[in-house]
N, C-alpha and C positions, 0 to 999 in steps of 0.2 A: 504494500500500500504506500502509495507514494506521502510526503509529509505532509502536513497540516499546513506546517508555513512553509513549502512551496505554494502550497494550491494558494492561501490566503495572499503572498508575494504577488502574484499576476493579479490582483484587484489592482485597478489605477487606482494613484494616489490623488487625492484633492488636497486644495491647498485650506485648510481650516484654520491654522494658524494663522495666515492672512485675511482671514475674515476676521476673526476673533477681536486679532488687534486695529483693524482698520474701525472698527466699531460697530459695522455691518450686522444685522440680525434678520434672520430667516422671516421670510415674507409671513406676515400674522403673528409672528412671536413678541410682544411688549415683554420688556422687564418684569410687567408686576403680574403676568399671567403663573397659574400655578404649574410646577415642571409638571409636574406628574400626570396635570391632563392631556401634556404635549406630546412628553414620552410615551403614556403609553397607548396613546393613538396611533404611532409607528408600527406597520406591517415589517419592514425590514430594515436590514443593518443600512448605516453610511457604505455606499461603496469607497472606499480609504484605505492607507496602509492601517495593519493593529496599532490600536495604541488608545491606552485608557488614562482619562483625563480628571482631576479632582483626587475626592480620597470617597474610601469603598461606600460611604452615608451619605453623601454629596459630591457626584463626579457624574462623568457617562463615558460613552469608550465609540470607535470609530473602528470599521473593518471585521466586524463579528461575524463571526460563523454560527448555526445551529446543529446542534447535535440529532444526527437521524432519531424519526421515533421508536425505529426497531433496529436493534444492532443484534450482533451472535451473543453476546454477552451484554445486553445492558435493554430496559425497553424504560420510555421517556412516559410521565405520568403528567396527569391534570395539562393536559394538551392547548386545551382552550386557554388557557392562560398566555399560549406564546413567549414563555419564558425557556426554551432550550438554547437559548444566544449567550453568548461567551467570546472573550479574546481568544485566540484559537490557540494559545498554549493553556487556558483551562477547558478546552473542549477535548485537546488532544491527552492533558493527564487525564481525562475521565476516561475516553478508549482504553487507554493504556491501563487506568486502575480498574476497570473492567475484566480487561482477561489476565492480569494477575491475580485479581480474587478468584476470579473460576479458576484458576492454575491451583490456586490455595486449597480448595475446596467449596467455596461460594458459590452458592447458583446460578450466580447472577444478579448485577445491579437495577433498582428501581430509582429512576434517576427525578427526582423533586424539581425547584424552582433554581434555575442558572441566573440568566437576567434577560428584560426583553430585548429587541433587537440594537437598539443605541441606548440601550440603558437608564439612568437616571428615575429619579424617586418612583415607585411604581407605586398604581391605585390603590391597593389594597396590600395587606403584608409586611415584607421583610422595610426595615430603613436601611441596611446594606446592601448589597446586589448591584450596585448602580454602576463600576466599571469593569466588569464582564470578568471578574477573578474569584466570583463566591459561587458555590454551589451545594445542594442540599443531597446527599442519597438516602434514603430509608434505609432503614433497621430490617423491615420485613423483606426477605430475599425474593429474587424474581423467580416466581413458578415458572412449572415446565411446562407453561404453553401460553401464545400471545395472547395476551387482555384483548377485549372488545375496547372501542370510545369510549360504550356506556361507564365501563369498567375502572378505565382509568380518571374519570372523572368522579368517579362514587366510592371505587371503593379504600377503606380507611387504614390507614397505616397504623399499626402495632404501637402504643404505648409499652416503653419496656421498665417503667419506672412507676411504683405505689405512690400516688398523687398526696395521700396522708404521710405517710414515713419516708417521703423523696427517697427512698432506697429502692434498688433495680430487684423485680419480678423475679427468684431466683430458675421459678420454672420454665420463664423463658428466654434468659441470659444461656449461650451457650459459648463455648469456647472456639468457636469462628465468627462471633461476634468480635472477642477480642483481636483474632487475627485480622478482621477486617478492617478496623481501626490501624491497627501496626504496621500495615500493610498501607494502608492511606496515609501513615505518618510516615512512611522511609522513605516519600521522595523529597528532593532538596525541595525545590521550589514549595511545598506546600510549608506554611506558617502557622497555621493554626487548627483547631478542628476541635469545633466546640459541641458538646456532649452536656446534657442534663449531670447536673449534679452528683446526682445517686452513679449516675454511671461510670463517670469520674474516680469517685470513691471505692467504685468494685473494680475498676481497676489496677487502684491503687492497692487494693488487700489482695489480690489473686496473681497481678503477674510478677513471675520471678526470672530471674539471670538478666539479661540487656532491658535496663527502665529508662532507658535515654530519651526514648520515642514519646514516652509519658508526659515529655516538656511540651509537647504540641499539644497535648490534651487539655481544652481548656474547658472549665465549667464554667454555665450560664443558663438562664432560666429558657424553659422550654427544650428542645432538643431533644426530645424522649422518645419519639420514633423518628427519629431523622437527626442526623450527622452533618456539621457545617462543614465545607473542607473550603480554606482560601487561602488562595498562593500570592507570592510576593510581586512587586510592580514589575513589568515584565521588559527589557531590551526594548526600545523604539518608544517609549511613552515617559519623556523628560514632564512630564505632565503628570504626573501621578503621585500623590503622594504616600508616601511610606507610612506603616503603622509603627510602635512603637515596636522594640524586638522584647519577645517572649524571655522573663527571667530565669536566671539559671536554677537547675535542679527540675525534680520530676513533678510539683506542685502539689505531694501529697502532706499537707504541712499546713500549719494555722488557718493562713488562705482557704483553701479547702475546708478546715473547721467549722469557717464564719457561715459556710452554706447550711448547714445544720445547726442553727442558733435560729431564734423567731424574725430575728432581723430580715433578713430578704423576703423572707413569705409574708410579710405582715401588707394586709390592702392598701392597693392607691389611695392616697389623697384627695387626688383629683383627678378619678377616674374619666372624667368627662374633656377633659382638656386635650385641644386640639395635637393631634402628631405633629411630628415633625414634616411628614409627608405630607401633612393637608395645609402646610404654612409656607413652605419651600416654593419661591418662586423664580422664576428665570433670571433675576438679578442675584440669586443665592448661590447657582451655580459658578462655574468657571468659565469665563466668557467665550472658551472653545467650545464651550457643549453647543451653545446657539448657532454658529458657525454646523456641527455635528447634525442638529435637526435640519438643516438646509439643505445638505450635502445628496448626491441622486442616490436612486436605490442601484441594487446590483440587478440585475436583467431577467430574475426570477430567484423565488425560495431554493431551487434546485441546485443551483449556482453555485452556493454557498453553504450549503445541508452536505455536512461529514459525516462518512462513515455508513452505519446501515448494512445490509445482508448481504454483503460483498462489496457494496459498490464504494467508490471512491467519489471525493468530491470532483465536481462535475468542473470542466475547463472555458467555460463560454467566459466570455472578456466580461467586466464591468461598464457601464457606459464611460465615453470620452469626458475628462478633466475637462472642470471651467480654464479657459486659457489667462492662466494670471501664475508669477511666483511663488513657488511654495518655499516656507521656510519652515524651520521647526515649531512643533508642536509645541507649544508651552503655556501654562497657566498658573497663577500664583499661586502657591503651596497656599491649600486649606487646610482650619485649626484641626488636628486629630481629636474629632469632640467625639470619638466612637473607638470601641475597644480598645480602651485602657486595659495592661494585662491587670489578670486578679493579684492584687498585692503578695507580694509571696513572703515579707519580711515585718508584716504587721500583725497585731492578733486581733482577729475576729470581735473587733469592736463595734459597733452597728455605724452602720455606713448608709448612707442616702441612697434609696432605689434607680440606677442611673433611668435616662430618656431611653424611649424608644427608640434613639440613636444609635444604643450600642449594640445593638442586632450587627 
């Protein structure tokens, strides 16, 4: 199978950097309109080289590819969402952590929400996702035969954690869960891979010899049938900004403690108060993304849909670049107000419930 980024390389590049900074803004897009109803009104990627612009709560990304909905090892869930879109070095670790888990023993991946096609705050959901480097897989392995639509839209993924005693389900925790995890934590490029709490924790009691892998495991609320896996800014996206790096040691340690205190479980405040997604408007963003929503599509979904029951991404051109210089990519580093690592060197003191931001 020929690479990812070849196939993604032959997309003409547009110049969005020189929109961005020329001050230029996609025909109907005002500052003060909400991203989220721009983004995810988008059927397809910017046809662009990759490159993801902002930071993972506030960015978008240009040049994405989607993930087939049926591969040998992997089939894509909750369809109608149109969230299979990724820079094409997190579409291309999911193939790849696909048939290393079936190599391990795994069935098969059930692949969750990636991001939509140019990214940024999406209608409903995750507030991360926004430049094509997060992705969720489930807990519940893929049966031995393809879902219907109906199927994939209905049916419900495996809680694997006691919603009372946030500790993991012991009858239905098994030990290719943990290889699945260890296995999603051995590639470089992945950073993080955030896991319910409880699950964290069982972890941390069961596995022995190499716990190096464990540093990637991070706990956070929610996560309990589905696994966040997100990789670092990728080559070609001067644009991106970096999260903080993960502390040293396996995080099974006070940090970890604070999750089993009343402190995090204790109800919102202000459960009513607006997201951050429902407030985020085009002037929030990084002034590439607007530049990003303007840019043409690519010459169909097929074009740019990796992977699948053989086939490879497809080589038809992307339409012809506006004729103007392209220069690089750049946007001004946004505040890291989303995924702070969990304290690893304080003791579980009660801590303010962060925003919805740090999805």
């Amino acid at each position: 199978m020929k690479s990812i980024f070849q196939a993604a390389a032959r997309l003409t590049g547009i110049a969005i950097a020189a929109l961005a900074f020329s001050g230029l803004a996609p025909s109907g897009a005002s500052a003060d309109e909400l991203a989220k109803n721009l983004f995810g009104a988008e059927k397809l990627p910017a046809a662009a080289a990759p490159q993801s612009i902002g930071f993972y709560s506030k960015g978008c990304f240009a040049g994405g590819v989607a993930i087939a909905t049926d591969g040998p090892t992997w089939q894509a869930m909750r369809l109608s969402r149109n969230r299979r879109w990724g820079h094409p070095a997190m579409i291309n670790l999911i193939e790849k952590f696909s048939r290393d888990a079936t190599a391990d023993g795994w069935p098969g991946l059930l692949i969750g929400d990636i991001s939509q096609p140019r990214g940024g705050p999406m209608l409903t959901g995750h507030a991360s996702h926004q430049i094509g480097l997060d992705a969720d897989i489930w807990f519940t392995p893929m049966p031995d035969r393809r879902l219907s639509p109906t199927e994939r839209e209905n049916m419900s993924a495996v809680s694997m954690v006691n919603e009372k005693t946030h500790l993991v389900k012991d009858r239905l925790w098994t030990a290719a869960h943990t290889r699945l995890l260890k296995r999603a934590a051995s590639y470089p490029e992945v950073e993080r891979i955030l896991v319910n709490p409880g699950i964290k924790k069982k972890l941390c009691d069961t596995v022995t010899g190499d716990r190096t892998w464990l540093r990637k495991i991070r706990p956070f609320w929610g996560h309990d049938y589905h696994f966040h896996v997100r990789i670092g800014c990728q080559p070609g996206s001067p644009g991106c900004k970096r999260q903080e790096a993960t502390a040293a040691g396996d995080g099974c340690d006070k940090s970890l403690a604070w999750w089993f205190t009343e402190e995090p479980w204790r109800p919102n405040k202000n459960p009513d108060a607006p997201k951050a997604r429902d407030k985020m408007t085009m002037a929030s963003l990084p002034a590439a993304c607007r530049a990003v929503l303007s840019a043409p599509n690519p010459v169909s979904e097929a074009a740019v849909t990796v992977g699948g029951m053989g086939s490879t991404v497809a080589t038809a051109p992307a339409p012809a670049a506006p004729e103007t210089d392209t220069v690089d990519v750049g946007a001004p580093p946004m505040p890291a107000s989303a995924f702070a690592p969990t304290p690893i060197k304080r003791p579980p003191l009660p801590l303010a419930r962060p925003s919805d931001q740090s999805r």
